[in-house]
C-alpha positions in Angstrom: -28.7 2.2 15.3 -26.4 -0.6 14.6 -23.3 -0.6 12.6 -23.4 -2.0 8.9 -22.4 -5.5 8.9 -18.9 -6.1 7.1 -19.3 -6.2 3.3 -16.8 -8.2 1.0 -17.2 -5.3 -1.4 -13.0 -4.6 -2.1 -14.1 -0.7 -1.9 -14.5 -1.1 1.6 -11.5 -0.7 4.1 -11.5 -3.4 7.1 -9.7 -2.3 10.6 -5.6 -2.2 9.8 -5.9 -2.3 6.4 -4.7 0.2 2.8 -7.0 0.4 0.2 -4.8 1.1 -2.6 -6.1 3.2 -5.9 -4.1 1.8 -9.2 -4.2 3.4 -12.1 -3.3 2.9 -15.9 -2.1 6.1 -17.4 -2.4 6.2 -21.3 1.0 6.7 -23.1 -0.1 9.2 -26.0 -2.9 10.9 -24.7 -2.3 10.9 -21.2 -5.5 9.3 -19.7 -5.8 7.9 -16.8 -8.5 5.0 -15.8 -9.1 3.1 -13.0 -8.3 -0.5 -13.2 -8.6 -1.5 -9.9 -8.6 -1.6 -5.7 -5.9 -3.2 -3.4 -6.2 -4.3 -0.2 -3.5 -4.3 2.0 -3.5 -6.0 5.4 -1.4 -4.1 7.8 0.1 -5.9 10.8 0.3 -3.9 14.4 2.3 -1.0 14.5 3.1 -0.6 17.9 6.3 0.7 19.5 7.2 2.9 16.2 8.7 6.1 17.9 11.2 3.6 19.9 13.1 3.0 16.2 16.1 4.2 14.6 14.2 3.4 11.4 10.9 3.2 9.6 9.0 0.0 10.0 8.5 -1.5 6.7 4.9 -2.9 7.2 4.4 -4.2 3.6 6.7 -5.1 0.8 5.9 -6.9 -2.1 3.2 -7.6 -4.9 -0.2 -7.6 -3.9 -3.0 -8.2 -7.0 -5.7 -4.9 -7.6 -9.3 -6.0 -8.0 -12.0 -4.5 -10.4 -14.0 -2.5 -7.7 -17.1 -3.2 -9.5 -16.8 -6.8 -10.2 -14.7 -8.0 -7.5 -11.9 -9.9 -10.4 -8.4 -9.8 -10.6 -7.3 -6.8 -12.5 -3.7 -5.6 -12.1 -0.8 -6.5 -9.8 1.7 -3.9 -8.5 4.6 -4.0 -6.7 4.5 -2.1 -3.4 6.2 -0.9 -0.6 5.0 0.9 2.9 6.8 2.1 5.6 5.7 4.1 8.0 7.5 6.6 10.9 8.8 9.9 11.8 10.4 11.9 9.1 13.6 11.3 10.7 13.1 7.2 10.7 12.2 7.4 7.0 15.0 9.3 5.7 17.0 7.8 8.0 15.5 4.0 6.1 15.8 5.7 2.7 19.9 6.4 3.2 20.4 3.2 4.4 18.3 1.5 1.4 20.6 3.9 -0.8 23.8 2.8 0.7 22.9 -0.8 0.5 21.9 -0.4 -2.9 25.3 1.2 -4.0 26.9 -1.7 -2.2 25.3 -4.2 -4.2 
């Protein structure tokens, strides 16, 4: 049996990539619905363990896409970094300090 051939369906993940869920949360009743997919190319992460802090592999705005239709939906603002639970609390005091500085 040979693997599926790639599809440019945004449901599905690629190899070192985040497939982001966003949601829209209604104000008065509390409803959430599903407005969209984001895909989030993630660059190498190797050597992570040899850090004093949490590599940051994405930051920025990145645009959600209807998962049925493929269009533009949404764009969110986003942030991930990944490590040891010591790199990222170590990443979050310093983004606290830096902030209080500023």
């Amino acid at each position: 049996v040979e693997p599926a051939a790639p599809s440019s369906s945004p449901a599905l993940a690629r190899p070192q990539e985040l497939v982001l869920e966003a949601w829209t949360v209604d104000g008065a009743s509390q409803d959430e619905t599903l407005c969209g997919l984001v895909r989030v190319p993630l660059p190498p992460a190797a050597g992570l363990l040899d850090r004093s802090y949490a590599a940051l592999l994405v930051g920025g705005r990145a645009e959600a896409a209807d998962p049925f239709s493929g269009a533009p939906s949404a764009e969110i603002e986003l942030r991930v970094a990944v490590g040891t639970a010591a790199q990222l609390a170590a990443t979050e005091e310093l983004r606290a300090a830096v902030s209080t500085l500023q």
